[in-house]
C-alpha positions in Angstrom: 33.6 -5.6 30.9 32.7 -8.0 28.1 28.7 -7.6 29.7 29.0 -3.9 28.9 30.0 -4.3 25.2 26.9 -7.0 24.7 24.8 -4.2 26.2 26.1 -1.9 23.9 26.3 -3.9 20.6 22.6 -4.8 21.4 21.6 -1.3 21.6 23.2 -0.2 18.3 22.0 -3.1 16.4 17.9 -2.3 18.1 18.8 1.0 16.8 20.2 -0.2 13.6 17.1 -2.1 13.4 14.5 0.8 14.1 16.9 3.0 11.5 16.4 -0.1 8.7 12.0 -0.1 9.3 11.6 3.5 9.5 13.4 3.7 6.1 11.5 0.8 4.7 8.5 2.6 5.8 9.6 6.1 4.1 10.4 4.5 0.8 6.4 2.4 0.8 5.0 6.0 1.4 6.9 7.5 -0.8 6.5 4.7 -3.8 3.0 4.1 -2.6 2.1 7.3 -2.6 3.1 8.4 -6.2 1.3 5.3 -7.6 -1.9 6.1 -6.2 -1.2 10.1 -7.0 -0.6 8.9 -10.3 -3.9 6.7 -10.7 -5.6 9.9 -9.0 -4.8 11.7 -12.3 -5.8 8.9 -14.5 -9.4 9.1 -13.3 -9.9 12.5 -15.3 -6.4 12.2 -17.5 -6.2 9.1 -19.8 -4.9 5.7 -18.7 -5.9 2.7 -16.4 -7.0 4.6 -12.9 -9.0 1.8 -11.8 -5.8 -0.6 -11.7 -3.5 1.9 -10.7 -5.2 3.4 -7.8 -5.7 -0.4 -6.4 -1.6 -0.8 -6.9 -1.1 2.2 -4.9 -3.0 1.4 -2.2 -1.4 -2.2 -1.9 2.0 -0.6 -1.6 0.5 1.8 1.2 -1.1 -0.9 2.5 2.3 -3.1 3.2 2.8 -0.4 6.0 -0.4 1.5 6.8 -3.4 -0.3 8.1 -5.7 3.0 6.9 -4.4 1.8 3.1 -5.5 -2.4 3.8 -9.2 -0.9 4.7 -9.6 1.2 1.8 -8.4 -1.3 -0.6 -10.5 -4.1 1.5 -13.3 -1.8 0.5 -12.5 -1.2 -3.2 -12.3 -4.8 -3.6 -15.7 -5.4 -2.3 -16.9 -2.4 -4.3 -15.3 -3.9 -7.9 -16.9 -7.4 -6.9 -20.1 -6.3 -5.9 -19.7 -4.1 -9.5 -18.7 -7.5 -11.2 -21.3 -9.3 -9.9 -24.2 -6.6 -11.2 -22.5 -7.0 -14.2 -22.4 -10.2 -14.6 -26.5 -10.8 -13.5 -27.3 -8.4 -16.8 -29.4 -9.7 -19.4 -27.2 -9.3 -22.8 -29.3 -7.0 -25.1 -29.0 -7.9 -28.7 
């Protein structure tokens, strides 16, 4: 008997568990997803796009492997950017 109600206490709290992550999961999409929305509109509407798009795709990229590559390559992109920069000749 007392076998029986470990069996079932371990299946609600794996369930419990699952419940928790999926929710954790929704609430990074959803947040992430309105950040980087929201830098999306900055690129044409006024404000810092090129911070905020980063910020959303590190929030995505907490859950979603898809977000970790695209901000992998936005970082190389602003450092390769940096680096051109920072190789020009200052004109005066």
């Amino acid at each position: 008997m007392a076998s029986f109600w470990r069996k079932a206490q371990g299946a609600s709290s794996r369930a419990a568990l699952l419940t928790v992550r999926a929710a954790r999961r929704i609430v990074i999409a959803i947040v992430g997803g309105t950040v980087l929305l929201i830098g999306i509109v900055m690129i044409v509407a006024p404000g810092p796009a090129v911070l905020v798009i980063p910020a959303g795709l590190a929030i995505l990229g907490l859950e979603f492997a898809w977000a970790r590559r695209w901000l992998r390559k936005v970082r190389e992109k602003s450092e390769s950017a940096a680096r051109r920069l920072a190789g020009r000749s200052t004109r005066t």
